[in-house]
N, C-alpha and C positions, 0 to 999 in steps of 0.2 A: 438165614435168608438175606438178601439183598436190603429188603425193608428194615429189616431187625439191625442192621447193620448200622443203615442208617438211624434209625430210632437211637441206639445207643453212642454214633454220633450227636446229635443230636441234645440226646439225656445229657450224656457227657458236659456238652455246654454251656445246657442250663442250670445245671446242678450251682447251688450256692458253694459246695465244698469243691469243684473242680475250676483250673485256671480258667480264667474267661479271655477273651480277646477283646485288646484294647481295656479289661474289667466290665464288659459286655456281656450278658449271657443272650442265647438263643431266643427271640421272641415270634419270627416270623419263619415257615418253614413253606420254603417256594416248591413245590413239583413243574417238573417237562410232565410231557402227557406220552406219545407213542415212543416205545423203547422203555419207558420206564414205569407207568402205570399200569401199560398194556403194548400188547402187537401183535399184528395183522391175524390175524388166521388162514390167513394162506399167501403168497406172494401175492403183491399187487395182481400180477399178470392174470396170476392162476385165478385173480377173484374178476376181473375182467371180464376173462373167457369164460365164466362159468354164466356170470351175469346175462353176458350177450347172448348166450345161446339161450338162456330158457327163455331172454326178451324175444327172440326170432326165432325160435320154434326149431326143428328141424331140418326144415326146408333152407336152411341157409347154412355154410362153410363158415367153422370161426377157428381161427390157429388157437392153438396152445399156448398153456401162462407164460413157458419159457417165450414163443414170440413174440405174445406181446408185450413182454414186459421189456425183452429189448427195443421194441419201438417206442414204450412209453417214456422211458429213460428221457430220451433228444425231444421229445416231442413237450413232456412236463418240463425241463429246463427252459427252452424256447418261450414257453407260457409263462412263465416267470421271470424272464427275461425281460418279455415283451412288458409283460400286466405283474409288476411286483406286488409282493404280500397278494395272491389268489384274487389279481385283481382290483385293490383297494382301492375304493371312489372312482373305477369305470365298469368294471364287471360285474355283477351279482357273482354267486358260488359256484350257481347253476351249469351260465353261460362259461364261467371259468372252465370247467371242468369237462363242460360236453365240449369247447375249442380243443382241449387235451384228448377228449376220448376220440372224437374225429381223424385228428391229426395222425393216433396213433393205429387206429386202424386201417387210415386210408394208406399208412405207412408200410401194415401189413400185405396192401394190395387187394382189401377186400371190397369188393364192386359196391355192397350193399351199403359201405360205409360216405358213397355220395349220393345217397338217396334218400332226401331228407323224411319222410317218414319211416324205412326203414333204419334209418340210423337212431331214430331218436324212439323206435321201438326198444332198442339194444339199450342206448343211454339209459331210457327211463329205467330199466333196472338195473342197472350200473351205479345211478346217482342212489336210489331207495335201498340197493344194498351198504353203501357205505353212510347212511343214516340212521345204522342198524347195527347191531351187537353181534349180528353172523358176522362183519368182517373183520372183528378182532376179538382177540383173547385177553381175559381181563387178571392179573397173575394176582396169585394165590391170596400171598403177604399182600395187599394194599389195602385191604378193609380192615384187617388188623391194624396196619400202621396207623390208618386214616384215625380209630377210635382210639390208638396210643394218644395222638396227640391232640384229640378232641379231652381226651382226658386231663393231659397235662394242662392244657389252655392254652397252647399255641395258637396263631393265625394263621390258617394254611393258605397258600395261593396257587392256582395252575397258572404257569406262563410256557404257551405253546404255538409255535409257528404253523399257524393252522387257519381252516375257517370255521366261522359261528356252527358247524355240527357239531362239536363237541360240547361246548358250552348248551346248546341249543338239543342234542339228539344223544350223544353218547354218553358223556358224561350221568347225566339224569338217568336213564337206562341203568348203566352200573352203579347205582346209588352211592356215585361219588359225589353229585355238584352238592346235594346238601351239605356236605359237611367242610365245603369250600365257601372260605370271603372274599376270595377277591379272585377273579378268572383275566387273564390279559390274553387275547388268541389276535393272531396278527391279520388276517383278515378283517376285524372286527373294530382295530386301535391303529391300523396304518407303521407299526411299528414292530419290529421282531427282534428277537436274540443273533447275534450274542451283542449287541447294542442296543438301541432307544427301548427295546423292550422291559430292558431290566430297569432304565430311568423312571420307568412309568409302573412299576412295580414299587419301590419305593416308595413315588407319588401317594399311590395308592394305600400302600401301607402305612403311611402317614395319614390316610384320612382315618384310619383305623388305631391306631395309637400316635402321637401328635409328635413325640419328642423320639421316635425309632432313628436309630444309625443302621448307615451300610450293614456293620459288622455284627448288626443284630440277625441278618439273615442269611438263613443255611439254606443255599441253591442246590436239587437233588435231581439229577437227568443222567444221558450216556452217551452225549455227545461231547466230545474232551474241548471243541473251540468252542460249541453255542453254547452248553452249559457249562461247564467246570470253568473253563478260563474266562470265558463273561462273564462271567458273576462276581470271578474273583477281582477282575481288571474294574467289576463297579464298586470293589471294597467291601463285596458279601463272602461270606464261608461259602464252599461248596463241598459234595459227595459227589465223585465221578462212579455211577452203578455201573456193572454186567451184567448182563441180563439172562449170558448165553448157557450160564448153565442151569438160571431159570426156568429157561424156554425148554433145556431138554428134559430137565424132570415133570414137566405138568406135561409133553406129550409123554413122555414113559407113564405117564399116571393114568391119563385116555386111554393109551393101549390096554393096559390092566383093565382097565375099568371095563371094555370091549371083550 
């Protein structure tokens, strides 16, 4: 598996009998969150549309995941654009996100989407669904890895360009954040990968072991620029994961199980 893979990256490392870098072994082992601990359960779009409809009942028209989610594309970049990191120090998560869900349905043309009770019928289960473990899948390997390295005595970290639901709703859910020390989500720290994010990881791992080097941490995500080459351009190891034949073997495993 992807995890395993990693693990023995990882092992490899820290092992006293294997080369270390720089004569460094592995102390700190960083995780990305979406793509690599988990993802989506269904396309964004498709979890939109599904949202808005039960928030609006019948009686109202909602396109399909394929349209919105080409609307949500221009309409999420714009958001970020405008409000970087989800926001930070002028939005709440809230407000971020129903500006996004708006945008993008009014994009689709839907009447319902400029009427403000109507619309924030649809939001409100839009937002409570992605505070929730129906909108993602959580792979197989990462409670194994997690207890790998709770065993060895690693410090694990999440560093995720995200807002506080993770830290705050998903994580906890999937009995991930206990066995996390240090969580950095960029909503939350005003900073994100593949820069200031990783500086403050560090930081942080320094309040947890006092004398840690870059080269003490192995960055693990599946993003090649925010994870693998951040990490490494901040003088940390990194694992670049796929995920994709992950992803098809746990639905082939649904199906069965169905």
């Amino acid at each position: 598996t992807t995890a395993a893979a990693a693990a023995a990256a990882a092992a490899a490392a820290a092992s006293p009998a294997a080369p270390a870098v720089a004569g460094r072994a592995i102390r700190l082992l960083s995780l990305d969150c979406t793509g690599t601990l988990f993802d989506w359960s269904a396309t964004i779009g498709e979890l939109y549309s599904r949202a808005a409809s039960r928030g609006l009942g019948s009686d109202f028209s909602v396109p399909n995941g394929d349209t919105v989610m080409a609307a949500f594309i221009p309409a999420y970049q714009a958001a970020m654009a405008r409000w970087p990191n989800f926001g930070f120090g002028k939005l709440s998560s809230r407000d971020f996100w129903a500006k996004v869900a708006q945008d993008t349905f009014q994009n689709c043309n839907c009447q319902w989407a400029c009427d403000a009770v109507l619309f924030h019928r649809a939001f409100d289960e839009i937002y409570r669904t992605f505070q929730t473990l129906e909108a993602y899948n959580i792979f197989d390997d990462v409670m194994p890895f997690l207890r790998w390295a709770a065993r060895h005595g690693f410090i694990v970290a999440c560093v995720s360009n995200t807002t506080e639901s993770y830290r705050d709703s998903i994580l906890p859910a999937a009995g991930i954040m206990p066995m996390v020390h240090v969580g950095i989500f960029s909503k939350v720290e005003g900073v994100e990968k593949p820069g200031a994010a990783f500086d403050l990881l560090l930081e942080r791992g320094r309040e947890l072991l006092s004398d840690l080097q870059p080269q003490e941490i192995l960055h693990i995500g599946d993003h090649p620029c925010k994870d693998a080459q951040g990490a490494v351009e901040h003088g940390f190891q990194a694992v670049l994961v796929d995920r994709s034949s992950t992803q098809q073997q746990q639905q082939q495993q649904k199906q069965q199980d169905h």
